[in-house]
Each structure stands twice: as structure tokens, then as C-alpha cells.
TIDOTI-160177 format. One record per residue (C-alpha): residue in three letters; x, y negated, z. Coordinates in nm, 4 decimals. Layout:
BEGIN
  filo        px        py        pz
   Ala         X         Y         Z
...
//
This chain:
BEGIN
  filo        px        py        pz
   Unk    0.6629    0.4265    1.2980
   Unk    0.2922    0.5127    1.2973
   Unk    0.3210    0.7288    0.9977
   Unk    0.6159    0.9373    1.1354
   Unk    0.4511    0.9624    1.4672
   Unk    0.0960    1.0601    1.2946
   Unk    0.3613    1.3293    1.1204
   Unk    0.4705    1.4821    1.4332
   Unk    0.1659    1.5227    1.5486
   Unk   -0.0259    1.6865    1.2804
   Unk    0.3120    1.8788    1.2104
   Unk    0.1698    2.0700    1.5461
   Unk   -0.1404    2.0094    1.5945
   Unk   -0.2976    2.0911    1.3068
   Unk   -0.0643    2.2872    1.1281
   Unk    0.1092    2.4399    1.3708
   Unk   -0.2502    2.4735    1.5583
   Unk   -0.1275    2.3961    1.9232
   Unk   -0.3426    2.1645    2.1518
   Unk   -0.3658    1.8171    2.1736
   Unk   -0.1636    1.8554    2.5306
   Unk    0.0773    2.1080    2.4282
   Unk    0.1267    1.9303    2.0817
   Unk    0.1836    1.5815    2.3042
   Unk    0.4655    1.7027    2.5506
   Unk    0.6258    1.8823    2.2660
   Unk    0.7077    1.5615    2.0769
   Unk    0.7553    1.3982    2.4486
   Unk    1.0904    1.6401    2.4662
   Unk    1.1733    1.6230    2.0918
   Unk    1.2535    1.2668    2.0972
   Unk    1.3406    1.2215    2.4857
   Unk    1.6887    1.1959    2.4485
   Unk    1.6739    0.9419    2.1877
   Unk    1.4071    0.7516    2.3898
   Unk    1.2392    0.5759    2.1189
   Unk    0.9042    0.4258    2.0260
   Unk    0.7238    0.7764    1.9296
   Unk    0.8358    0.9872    2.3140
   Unk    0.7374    0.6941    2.4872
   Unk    0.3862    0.7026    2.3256
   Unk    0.3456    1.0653    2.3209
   Unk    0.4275    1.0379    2.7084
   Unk    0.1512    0.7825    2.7006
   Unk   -0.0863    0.9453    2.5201
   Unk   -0.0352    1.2444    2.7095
   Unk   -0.0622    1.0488    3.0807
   Unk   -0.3672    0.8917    2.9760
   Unk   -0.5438    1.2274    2.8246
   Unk   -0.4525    1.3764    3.1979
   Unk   -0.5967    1.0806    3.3812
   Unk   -0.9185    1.2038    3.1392
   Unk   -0.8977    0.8781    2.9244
   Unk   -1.0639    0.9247    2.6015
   Unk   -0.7723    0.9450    2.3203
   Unk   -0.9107    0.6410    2.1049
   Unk   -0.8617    0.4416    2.3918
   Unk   -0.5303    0.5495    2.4658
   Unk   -0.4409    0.5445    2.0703
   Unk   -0.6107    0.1485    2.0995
   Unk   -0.3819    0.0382    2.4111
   Unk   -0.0741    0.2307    2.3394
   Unk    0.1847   -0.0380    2.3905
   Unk    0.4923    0.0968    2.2251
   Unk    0.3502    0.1930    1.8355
   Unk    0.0640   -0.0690    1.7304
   Unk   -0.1876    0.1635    1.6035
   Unk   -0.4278   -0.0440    1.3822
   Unk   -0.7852   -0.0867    1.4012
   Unk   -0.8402    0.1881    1.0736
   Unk   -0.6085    0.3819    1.2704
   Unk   -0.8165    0.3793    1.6019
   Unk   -1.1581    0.3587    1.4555
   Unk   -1.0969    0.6998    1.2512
   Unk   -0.9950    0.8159    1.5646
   Unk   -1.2757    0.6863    1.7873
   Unk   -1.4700    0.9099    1.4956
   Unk   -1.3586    1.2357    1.5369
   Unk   -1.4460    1.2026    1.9056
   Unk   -1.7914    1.2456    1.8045
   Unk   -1.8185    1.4762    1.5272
   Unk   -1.5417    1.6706    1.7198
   Unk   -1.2625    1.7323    1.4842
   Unk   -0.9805    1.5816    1.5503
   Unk   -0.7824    1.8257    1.3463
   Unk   -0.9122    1.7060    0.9973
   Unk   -0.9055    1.3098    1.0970
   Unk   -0.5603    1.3683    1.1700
   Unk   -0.4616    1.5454    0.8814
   Unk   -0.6705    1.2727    0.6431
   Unk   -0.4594    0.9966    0.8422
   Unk   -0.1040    1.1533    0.7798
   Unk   -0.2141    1.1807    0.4073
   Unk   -0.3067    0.7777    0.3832
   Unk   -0.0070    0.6990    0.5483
   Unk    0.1881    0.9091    0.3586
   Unk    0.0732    0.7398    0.0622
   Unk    0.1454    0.4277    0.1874
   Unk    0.5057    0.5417    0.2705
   Unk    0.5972    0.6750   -0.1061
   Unk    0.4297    0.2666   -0.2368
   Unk    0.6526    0.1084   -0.0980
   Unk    0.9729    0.3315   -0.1798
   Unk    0.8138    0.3114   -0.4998
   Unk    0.8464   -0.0747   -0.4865
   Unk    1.2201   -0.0426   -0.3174
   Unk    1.3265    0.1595   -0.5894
   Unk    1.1845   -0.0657   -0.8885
   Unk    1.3355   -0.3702   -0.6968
   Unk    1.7151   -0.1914   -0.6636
   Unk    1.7203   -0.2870   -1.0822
   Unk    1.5903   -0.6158   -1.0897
   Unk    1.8057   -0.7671   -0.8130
   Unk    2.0913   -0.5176   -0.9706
   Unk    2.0318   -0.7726   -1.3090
   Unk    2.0084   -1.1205   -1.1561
   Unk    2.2799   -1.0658   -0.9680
   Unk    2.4959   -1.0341   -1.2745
   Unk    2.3182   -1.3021   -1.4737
   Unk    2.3824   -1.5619   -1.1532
   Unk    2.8063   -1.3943   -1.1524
   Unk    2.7799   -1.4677   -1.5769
   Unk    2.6160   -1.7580   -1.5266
   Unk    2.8873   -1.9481   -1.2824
   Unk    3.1604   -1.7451   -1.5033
   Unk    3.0036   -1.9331   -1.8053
   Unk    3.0044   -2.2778   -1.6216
   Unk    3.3384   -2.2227   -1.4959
   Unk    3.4949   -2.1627   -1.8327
   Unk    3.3346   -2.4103   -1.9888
   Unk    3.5712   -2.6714   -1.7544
   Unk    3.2733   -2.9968   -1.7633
   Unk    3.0092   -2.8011   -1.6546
   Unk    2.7364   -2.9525   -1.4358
   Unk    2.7224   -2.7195   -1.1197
   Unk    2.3554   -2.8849   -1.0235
   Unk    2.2177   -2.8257   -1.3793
   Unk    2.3337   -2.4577   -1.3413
   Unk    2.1729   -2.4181   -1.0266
   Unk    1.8465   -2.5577   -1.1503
   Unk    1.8686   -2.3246   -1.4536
   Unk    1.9429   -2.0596   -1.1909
   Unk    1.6105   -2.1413   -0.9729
   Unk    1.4161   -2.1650   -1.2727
   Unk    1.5649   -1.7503   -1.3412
   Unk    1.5233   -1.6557   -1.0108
   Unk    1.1734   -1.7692   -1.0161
   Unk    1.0546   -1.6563   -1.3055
   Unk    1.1789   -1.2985   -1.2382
   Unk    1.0361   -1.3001   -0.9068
   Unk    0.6936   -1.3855   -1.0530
   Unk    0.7745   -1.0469   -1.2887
   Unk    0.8365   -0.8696   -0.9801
   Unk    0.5311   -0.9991   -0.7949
   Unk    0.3357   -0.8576   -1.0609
   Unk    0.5175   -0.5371   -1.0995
   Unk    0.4324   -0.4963   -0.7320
   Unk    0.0806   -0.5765   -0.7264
   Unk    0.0457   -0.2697   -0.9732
   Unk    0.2805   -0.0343   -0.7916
   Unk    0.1124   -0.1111   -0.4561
   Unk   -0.1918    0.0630   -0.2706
   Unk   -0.4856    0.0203   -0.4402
   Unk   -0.7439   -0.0623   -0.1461
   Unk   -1.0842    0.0388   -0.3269
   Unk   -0.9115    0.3615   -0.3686
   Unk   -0.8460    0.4256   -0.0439
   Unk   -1.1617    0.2503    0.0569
   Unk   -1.3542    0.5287   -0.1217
   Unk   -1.1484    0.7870    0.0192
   Unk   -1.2161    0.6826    0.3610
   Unk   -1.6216    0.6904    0.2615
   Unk   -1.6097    1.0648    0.1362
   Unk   -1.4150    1.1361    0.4620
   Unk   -1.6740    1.0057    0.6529
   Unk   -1.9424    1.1521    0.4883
   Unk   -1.7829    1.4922    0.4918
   Unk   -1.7580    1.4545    0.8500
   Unk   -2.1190    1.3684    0.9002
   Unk   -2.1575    1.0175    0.8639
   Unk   -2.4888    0.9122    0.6576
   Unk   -2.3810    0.6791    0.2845
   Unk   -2.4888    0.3814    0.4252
   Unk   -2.2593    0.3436    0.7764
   Unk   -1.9628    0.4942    0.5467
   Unk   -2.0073    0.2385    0.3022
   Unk   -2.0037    0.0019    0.6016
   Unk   -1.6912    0.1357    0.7511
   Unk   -1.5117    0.1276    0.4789
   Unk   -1.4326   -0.2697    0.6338
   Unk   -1.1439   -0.0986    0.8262
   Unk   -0.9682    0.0059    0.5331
   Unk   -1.0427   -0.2900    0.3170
   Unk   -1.0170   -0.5899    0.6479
   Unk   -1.2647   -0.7667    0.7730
   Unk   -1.1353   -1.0948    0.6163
   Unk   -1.0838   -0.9692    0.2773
   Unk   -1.3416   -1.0115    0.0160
   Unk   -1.3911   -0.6499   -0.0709
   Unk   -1.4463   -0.6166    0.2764
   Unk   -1.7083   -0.8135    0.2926
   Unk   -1.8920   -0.6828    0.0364
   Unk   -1.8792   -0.3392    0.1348
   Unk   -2.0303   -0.4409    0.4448
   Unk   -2.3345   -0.5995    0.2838
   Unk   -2.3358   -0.3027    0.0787
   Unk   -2.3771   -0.0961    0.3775
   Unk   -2.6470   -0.3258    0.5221
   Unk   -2.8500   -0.2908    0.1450
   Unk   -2.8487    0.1083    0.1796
   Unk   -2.9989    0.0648    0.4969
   Unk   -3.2417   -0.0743    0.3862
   Unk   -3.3238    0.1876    0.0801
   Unk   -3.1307    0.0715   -0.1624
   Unk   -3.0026    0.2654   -0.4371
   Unk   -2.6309    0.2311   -0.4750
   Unk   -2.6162    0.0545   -0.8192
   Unk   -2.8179   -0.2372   -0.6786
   Unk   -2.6092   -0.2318   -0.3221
   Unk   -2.2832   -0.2505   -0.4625
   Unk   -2.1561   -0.5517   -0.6500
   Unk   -1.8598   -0.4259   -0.8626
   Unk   -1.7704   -0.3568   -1.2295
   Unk   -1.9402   -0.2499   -1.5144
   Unk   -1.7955    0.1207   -1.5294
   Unk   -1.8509    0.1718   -1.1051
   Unk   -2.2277    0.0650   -1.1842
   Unk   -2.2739    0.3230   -1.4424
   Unk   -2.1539    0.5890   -1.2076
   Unk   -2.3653    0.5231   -0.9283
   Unk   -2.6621    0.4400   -1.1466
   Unk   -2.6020    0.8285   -1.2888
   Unk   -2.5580    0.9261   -0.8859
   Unk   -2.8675    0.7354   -0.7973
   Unk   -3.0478    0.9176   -1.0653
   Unk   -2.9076    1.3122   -1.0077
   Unk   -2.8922    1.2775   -0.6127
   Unk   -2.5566    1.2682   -0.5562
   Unk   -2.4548    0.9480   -0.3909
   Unk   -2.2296    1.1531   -0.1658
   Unk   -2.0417    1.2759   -0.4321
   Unk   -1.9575    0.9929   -0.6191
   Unk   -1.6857    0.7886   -0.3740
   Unk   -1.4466    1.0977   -0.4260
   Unk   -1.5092    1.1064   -0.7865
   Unk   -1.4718    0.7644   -0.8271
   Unk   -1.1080    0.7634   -0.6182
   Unk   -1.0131    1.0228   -0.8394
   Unk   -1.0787    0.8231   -1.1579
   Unk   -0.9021    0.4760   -0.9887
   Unk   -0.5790    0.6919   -0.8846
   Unk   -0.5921    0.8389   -1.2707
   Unk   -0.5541    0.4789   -1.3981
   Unk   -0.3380    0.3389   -1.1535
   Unk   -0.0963    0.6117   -1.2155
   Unk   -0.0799    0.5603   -1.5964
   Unk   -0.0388    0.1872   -1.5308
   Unk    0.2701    0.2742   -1.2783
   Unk    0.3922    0.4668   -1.5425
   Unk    0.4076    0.2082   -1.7988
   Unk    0.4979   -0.0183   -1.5616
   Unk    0.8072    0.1764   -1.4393
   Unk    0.8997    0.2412   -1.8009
   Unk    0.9192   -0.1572   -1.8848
   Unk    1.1121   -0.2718   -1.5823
   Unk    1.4541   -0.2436   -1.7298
   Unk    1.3561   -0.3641   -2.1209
   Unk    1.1783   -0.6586   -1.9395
   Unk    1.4435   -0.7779   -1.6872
   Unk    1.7311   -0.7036   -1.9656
   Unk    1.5325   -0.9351   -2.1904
   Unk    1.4810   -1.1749   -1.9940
   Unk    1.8373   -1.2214   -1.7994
   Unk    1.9444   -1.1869   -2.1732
   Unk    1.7594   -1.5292   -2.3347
   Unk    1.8929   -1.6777   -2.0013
   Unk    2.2179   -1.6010   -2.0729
   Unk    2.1981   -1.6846   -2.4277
   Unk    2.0500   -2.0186   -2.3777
   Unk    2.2976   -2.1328   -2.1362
   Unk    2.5934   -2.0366   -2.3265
   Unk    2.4342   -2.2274   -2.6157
   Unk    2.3732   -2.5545   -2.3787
   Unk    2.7564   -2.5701   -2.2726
   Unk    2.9295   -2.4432   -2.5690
   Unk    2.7268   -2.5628   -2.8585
   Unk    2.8965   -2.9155   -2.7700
   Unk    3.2313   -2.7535   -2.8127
   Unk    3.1690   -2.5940   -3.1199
   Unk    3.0372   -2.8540   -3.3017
   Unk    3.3656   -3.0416   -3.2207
   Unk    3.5832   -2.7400   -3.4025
   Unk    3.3127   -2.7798   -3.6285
   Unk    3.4264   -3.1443   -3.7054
   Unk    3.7758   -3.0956   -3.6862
//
């Protein structure tokens, strides 16, 4: 709901270039007959904005679309440096991006599930032709399949997914750009990455070292390759440069790696529903043809 509603609204505000007001009452009337989540809020954005509320705060309280605290603190932002316009349009991208992961991850999981479901139909097919069959063992052989292709998946996902430090140092050359110095960016970056995360965390003592003077190769605390580039930023003066060069290299590898990814699903799932298969005709047949066998 956020990112259709942060749609809409840079749909006319920023492309369409209407005001704030104009753009707010617009979407008010678009959905009004409907009456769902994003009228009501524009109506409530728009309400507070007339009462002279500042438009973080009304983003922050807006009780029918939870914006989050990235959401509102971007927001809160553009208050001061004055452009809304661009905040907005940064925050439709991110979201946007978030929306086409997880389709991304609906659309790999369609197969998978498409596959187990016909191993578990062969499977109970199998032990129903094989007359003595032991339902319970076939379950248990059917938990132990289930399980091991939903650790596949979990995996699969975990590469398809967002990749934080890449929006992390999107949201850092986005504040810089917009006239925040290295060091509070850095900081900031916290509402992209959580609070409670571990990334977070150290992007927030990063912060607190630049502060202090220093250099970004001793501030941050990542791997080899990230050191190199900001040691080569620390040493040609371009430490506002490097987040957006460095977000452009992570998206590069992520996307080969979704690639492959994408390109082993089916192979992967096939073979493994296959030895499944294969192993548990063997366990209740093998029996029977080694009687044949005999006779």
C-alpha cells in the first residue's frame, strides 16, 4: 500500500508537477468511491497540511497506511533542504524495487511448489500401489522433502531478495546530493539498514568515526574489495562519490547471481524431487522384486 500510494503521488506531483495540495485532493477523488486505505490518507494528509501541520508529521501519524520510520525520516529531510520533489521520486524508486523482489521471489516459488506438489501426488500414488505401504514412513520421507526443498528455497530467496547495503548506499548518495555532509549520511543510513540489525549498527559507528576525522577506510568495517575503494576515495577526494559507485558495483553482482540463480531453479528442484522419487520407489518395490527375482 505505501508503494502504490508513494506512486500516486509522485505520478502528480512530481511528474505531473502539480502541488502538494492539488496533487493530495486529486488522489482524495480518484479513490473516493472505492474508499480505501490510500483516499483516506490523502484526505489526511491533506487536512493536516491545511491545519499547517508539517507533512512528516502527518506522513508519521497517518493512521490508515503505516509509513515506516525510512519512510518518514526521508521525508522529515526534504523539509529542510526543501525538495520534496526529488525525495519523493527517490522513495517511489526504492519501493519500486522492493515491489519487482518480491514478484521476483513469487514467480521463482510458482515452480518449486508446482514440483513438490507432484512428487507428494507420486509419492502417495507409489505407496498406494505398492498395497503394504507404511503411510507414517511416507510421511516422514515426505517432511524430510519438504524440508529440504524449503531450505533450497530459503536460499534461493536470500539471493533474489533486496540487498540492504545496496540500498543503504543509495540512501547515503541521496543524502549527500541533497546536502547532507558524509559523516550524518553514513549515520542515517540506520533507517534503511534498522536500528537492530548489525549493519546498522555499524554504519552508525561509522558515522560517529567520520566525525571525528576519520578517513573512510578506517571508519568502515567491511570487506576487503569496499576497503580498497574507499582507501582510493580517501586518497583522490572523493568520498562523496564512492557510495553510488559502490551500489552500482553490488547491484552488478547481485544481478549476475539472480541470473544464475533463476537459471538453476528448475535443474535443481527436478533433481532433487527426482532422487526422492527414485529412492522411494526403490524402498517399496525393491522387496517385491527380489521376490520375482526368487521365483
Amino acid at each position: 500500500m505505501v508503494r502504490k500510494f508513494t506512486s500516486e503521488l509522485a505520478d502528480l506531483y512530481v511528474r505531473q508537477n502539480m502541488t502538494l495540495s492539488e496533487s493530495l485532493q486529486i488522489m482524495m477523488h480518484k479513490n473516493k468511491k472505492r474508499k480505501n486505505r490510500i483516499s483516506r490518507s490523502a484526505a489526511y494528509l491533506f487536512e493536516c497540511l491545511q491545519e499547517g501541520n508539517l507533512i512528516s508529521n502527518a506522513f508519521r501519524t497517518c493512521p490508515f497506511i503505516n509509513f515506516d520510520d525510512s519512510y518518514t525520516f526521508f521525508i522529515s529531510l526534504s523539509e529542510k533542504s526543501g525538495d520534496l520533489r526529488k525525495t519523493l521520486e527517490y522513495l517511489n524508486l526504492k519501493y519500486e524495487r522492493k515491489y519487482q523482489n518480491k514478484n521476483k521471489l513469487l514467480e521463482v516459488s510458482l515452480y518449486p511448489f508446482f514440483v513438490v506438489s507432484l512428487a507428494v501426488l507420486a509419492s502417495l500414488f507409489v505407496c498406494n500401489l505398492s498395497g503394504d505401504a507404511n503411510y507414517g514412513q511416507v510421511l516422514n520421507y515426505l517432511f524430510f522433502l519438504v524440508g529440504v526443498c524449503g531450505s533450497i528455497f530459503f536460499v534461493i530467496g536470500k539471493i533474489i531478495s533486496e540487498d540492504k547495503l545496496y540500498e543503504a548506499f543509495l540512501g547515503i548518495d541521496f543524502l549527500i546530493k541533497a546536502g547532507v555532509n558524509v559523516s550524518a549520511a553514513v549515520a542515517s543510513a540506520v533507517y534503511v539498514l534498522g536500528a537492530d540489525s548489525r549493519l546498522g549498527k555499524s554504519f552508525v559507528e561509522a558515522g560517529e568515526k567520520l566525525e571525528f576525522g576519520m578517513s573512510l577506510q578506517n571508519a568502515f568495517c567491511l570487506g576487503k574489495k569496499y576497503q580498497e575503494a574507499f582507501y582510493y576515495a580517501d586518497s583522490c577526494g572523493k568520498s562523496s562519490e564512492v557510495f553510488k559507485k559502490l551500489a552500482v558495483w553490488i547491484d552488478e553482482k547481485a544481478q549476475k547471481r539472480r541470473k544464475l540463480c533463476l537459471c538453476l531453479v528448475e535443474p535443481l528442484f527436478i533433481c532433487v524431487t527426482g532422487v526422492f522419487l527414485l529412492c522411494l520407489v526403490m524402498k517399496f518395490f525393491m522387496p517385491f522384486m527380489n521376490d520375482m527375482k526368487f521365483f
